[in-house]
N, C-alpha and C positions, 0 to 999 in steps of 0.2 A: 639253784644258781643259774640255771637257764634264763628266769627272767631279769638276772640281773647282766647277762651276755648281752641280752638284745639290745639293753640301751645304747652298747658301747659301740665303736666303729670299727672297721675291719683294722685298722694298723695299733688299735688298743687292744683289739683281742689278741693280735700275733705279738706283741710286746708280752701281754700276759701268759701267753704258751712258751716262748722265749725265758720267760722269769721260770717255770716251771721244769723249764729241761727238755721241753715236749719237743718233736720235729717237726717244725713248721715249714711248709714246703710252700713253694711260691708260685702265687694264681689261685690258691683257695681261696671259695667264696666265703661268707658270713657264715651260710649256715654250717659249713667245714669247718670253721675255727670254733663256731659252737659244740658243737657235735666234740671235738674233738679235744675243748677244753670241760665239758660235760661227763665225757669219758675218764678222762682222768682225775675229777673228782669222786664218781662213782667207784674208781680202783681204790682210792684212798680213804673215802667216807661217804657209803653209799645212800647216807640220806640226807649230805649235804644238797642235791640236786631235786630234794621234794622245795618246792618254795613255798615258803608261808609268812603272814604278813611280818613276824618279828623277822626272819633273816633276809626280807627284801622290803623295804618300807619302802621302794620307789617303783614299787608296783603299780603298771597303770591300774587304777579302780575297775576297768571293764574285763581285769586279768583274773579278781580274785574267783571268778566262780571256776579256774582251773583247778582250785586244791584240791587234790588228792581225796579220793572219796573209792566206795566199792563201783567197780567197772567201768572208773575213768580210764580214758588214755593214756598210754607210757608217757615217760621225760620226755621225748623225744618229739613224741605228737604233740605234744602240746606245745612244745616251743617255736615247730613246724608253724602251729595253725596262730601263735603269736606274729608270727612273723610275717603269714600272710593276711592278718587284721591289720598289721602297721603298711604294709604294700598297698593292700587298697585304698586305705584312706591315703596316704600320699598321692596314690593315682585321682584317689577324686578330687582331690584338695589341686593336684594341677589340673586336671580338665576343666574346671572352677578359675581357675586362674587363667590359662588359655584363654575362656568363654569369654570371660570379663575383658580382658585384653584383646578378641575382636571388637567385643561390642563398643572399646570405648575406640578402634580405631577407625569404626564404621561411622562413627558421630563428627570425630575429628575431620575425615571424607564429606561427610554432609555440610559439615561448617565450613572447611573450605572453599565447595562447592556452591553455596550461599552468598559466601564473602567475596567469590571469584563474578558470579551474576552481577552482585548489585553496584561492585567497581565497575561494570561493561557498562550497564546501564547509567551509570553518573557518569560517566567516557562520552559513552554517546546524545545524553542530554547537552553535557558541555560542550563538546564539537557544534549539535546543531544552533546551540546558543550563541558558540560565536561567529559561525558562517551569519544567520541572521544581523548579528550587529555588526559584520564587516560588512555585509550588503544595504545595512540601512547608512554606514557612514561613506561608502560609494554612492548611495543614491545622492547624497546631503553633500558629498563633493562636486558629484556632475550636476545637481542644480545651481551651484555655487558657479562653477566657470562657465555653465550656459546664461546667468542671469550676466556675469560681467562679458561673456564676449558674447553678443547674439548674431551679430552680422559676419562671424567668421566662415571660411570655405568650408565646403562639406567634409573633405578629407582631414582638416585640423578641428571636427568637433569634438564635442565631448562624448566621450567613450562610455553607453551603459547598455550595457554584456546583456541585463535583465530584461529589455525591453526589445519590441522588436522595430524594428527599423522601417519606413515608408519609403519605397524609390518610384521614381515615376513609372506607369501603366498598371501600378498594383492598384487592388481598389479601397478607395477610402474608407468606406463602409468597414470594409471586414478590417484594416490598419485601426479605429476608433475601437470596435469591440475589443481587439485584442489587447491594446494598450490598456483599455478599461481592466478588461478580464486581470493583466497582469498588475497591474496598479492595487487593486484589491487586495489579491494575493499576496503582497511584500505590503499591505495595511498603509499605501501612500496616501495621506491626506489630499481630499480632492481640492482643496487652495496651491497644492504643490503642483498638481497636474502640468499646468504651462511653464514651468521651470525644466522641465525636462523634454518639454514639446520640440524646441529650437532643437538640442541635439539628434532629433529622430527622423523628422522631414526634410522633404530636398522638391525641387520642382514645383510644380504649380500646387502644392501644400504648404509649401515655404511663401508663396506668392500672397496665401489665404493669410498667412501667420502674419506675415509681416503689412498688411493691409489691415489689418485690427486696428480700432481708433486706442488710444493711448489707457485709455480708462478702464479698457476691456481685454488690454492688452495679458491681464491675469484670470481672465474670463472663461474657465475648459466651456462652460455653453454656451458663451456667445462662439468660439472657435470652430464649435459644432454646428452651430446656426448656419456659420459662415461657410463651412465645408460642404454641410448642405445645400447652400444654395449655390455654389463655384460647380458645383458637380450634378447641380439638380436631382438631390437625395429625397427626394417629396416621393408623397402615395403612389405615382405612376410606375416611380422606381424601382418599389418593391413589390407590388404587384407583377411588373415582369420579373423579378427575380424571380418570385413565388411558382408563376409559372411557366419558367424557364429553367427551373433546379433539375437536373437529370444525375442518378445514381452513375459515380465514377469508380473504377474497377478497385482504386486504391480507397476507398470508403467503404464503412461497414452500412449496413441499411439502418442501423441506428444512428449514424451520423447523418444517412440522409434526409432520416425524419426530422432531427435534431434543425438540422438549416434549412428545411420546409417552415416548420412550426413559429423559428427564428425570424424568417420575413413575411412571415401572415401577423405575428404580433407586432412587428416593425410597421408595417403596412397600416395596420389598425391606430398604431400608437402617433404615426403621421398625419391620420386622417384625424384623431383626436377623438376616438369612440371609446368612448366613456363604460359602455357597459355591451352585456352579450346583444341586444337587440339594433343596437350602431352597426355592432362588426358583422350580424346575419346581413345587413342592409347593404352596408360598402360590399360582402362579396355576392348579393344579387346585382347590384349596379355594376359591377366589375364584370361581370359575364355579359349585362345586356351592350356594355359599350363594347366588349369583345363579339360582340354578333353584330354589333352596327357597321356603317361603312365609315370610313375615317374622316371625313367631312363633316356626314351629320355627328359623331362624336365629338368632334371639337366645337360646333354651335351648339350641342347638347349643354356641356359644359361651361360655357360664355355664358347659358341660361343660369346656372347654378341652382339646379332642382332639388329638393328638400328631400323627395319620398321619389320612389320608383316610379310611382303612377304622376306624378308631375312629367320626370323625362320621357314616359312614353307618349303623354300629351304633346310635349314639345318636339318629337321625332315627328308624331303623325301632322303636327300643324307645319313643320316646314317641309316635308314630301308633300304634304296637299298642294301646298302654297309655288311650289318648285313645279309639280309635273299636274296640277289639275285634276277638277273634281273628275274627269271621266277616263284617268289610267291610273292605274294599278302602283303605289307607289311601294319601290321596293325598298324594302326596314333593313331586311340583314345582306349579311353577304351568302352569297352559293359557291358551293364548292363545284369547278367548271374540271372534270376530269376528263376533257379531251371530246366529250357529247358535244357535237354540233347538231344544228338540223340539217336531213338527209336536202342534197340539191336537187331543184327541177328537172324536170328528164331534160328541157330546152338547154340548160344548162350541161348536163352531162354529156347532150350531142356536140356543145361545143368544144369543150374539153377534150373529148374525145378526137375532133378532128385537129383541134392544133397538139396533141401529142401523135398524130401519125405524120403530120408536116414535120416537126422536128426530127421523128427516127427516118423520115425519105432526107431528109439533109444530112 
């Protein structure tokens, strides 16, 4: 009868001690009301409590190898070690379930987790999508109200945040790159360039703008042509740049390579050299006219000499031609650091007596 105890629950077994007479006292466990309704079949009919499969057919199957045999276990053990087979596997049967119930709450965390990224990331696609289209329909306004008002004052132009602004003594050069640079970058069609020009200049840039003949008036390289030449942007110009660049505290030495390199290729792209053997040439000419004296450099150039060894021809024929075949005509400049020649002793004795006339007076 014990294996037919265990299937029952504790408030069935004490209903069943109850029906019997038995003193069922309150707080005993299962295996107490077993035990204790086991006992009292044993007082009554002591082999009610062997089990076999005709008086318990609801035998679990992994129970039958308790029947009663020569030196099994009493009643007792063996209802004990039923009881702690149905314990463990309940116990396994929930660490299993547990286990299962992490695993799917750890998936459920990943997916969230996944779901939580790829919303940020369409967030931040969208956002940058639409700052893009409000700044290209900003650009497409302020070209709109600079093409109908173009002669308006400076303080009522049209307002574009993106660009940067030209005010008089800045240099035009560097105002034209930047504007480029930024123009690129917000992918403004180079037809639109002068649509946005008017709002940006003021002063004698405005002076270049508004002196453009009527045809060219949509022209960003004739504007450029014209700026060049209001400002005398040609090779001279950037060769002194090139050799005028000095590293400033607030630059990195990369940025002063960067605006070295920037106006030796300006320089080169003014002069119109075509390939490396042009630009070795313009900067050996550039050196020899920086060793010459500024006279002969400027009739050097009137000559307009092809190759190096033509302007040295033309230096040496107009020193011959200036100072004569029998002196020394001087090519370059000397650096004079204060070397005189010493003066004649006739000279020193005179010196000498008119500084003692001034300390007797």
């Amino acid at each position: 009868m014990a294996d037919v105890y265990v299937q029952k629950t504790v408030p069935e077994l004490k209903e069943r001690g109850k029906e019997r007479g038995l003193h069922v006292k309150k707080g005993l466990k299962k295996e107490e009301l077993i035990k204790l309704l086991c006992d009292s079949d044993s007082a009554t009919e002591p082999s009610s409590c062997t089990p076999t499969p005709e008086s318990s057919p609801e035998l679990h199957p992994h129970t039958r190898s308790l029947e009663p045999s020569e030196g099994s276990p009493p009643v007792e053990g063996r209802w004990r070690y039923q009881i702690q087979l149905e314990a463990e596997g309940q116990g396994s049967k929930r660490k299993y379930e547990l286990e299962l119930k992490r695993l799917e709450q750890e998936a459920q965390h990943q997916h969230e987790e996944l779901e939580l990224k790829r919303m940020e990331h369409e967030a931040r696609e969208a956002r940058l999508k639409r700052e893009h289209e409000l700044a290209v329909i900003q650009m497409q306004a302020n070209a709109n109200t600079a093409g109908a008002q173009p002669a308006q004052d400076a303080s009522s132009r049209l307002n574009t945040p993106i660009f940067s602004r030209y005010k008089d003594g800045d240099d035009p050069e560097v105002f034209l790159s930047i504007f480029k640079n930024q123009a690129c970058r917000w992918k403004l069609p180079k037809e639109e360039f002068m649509r946005h020009m008017v709002a940006l200049v003021e002063g004698d840039m405005s002076v270049v703008l508004n002196s453009l003949p009527s045809e060219s008036a949509d022209n960003y390289d004739a504007f450029k042509n014209a700026v060049s030449s209001r400002f005398k942007l040609g090779p001279d110009y950037f060769q002194k740049k090139f050799r005028n660049i000095r590293p400033q505290p607030e630059q990195t030495m990369a940025d002063f390579v960067a605006l070295v390199w920037d106006a030796l290729l300006k320089r080169a792209d003014r002069a119109k050299a075509g390939n490396l053997e042009k630009v070795l040439y313009l900067m050996v000419l550039d050196q020899f006219y920086h060793c010459c004296l500024r006279e002969i450099k400027t009739l050097v150039k009137d000559g307009a000499p092809k190759t190096i060894q033509e302007a040295a021809e033309i230096v040496d024929q107009l020193l011959l031609n200036r100072e004569g075949p029998d002196k020394k005509p001087l090519y370059f400049r000397k650096e004079q650091k204060g070397s005189k020649e010493a003066p004649k002793r006739g000279e020193e004795r005179a010196r000498s007596r008119r500084g003692k006339k001034a300390t007797s007076c």
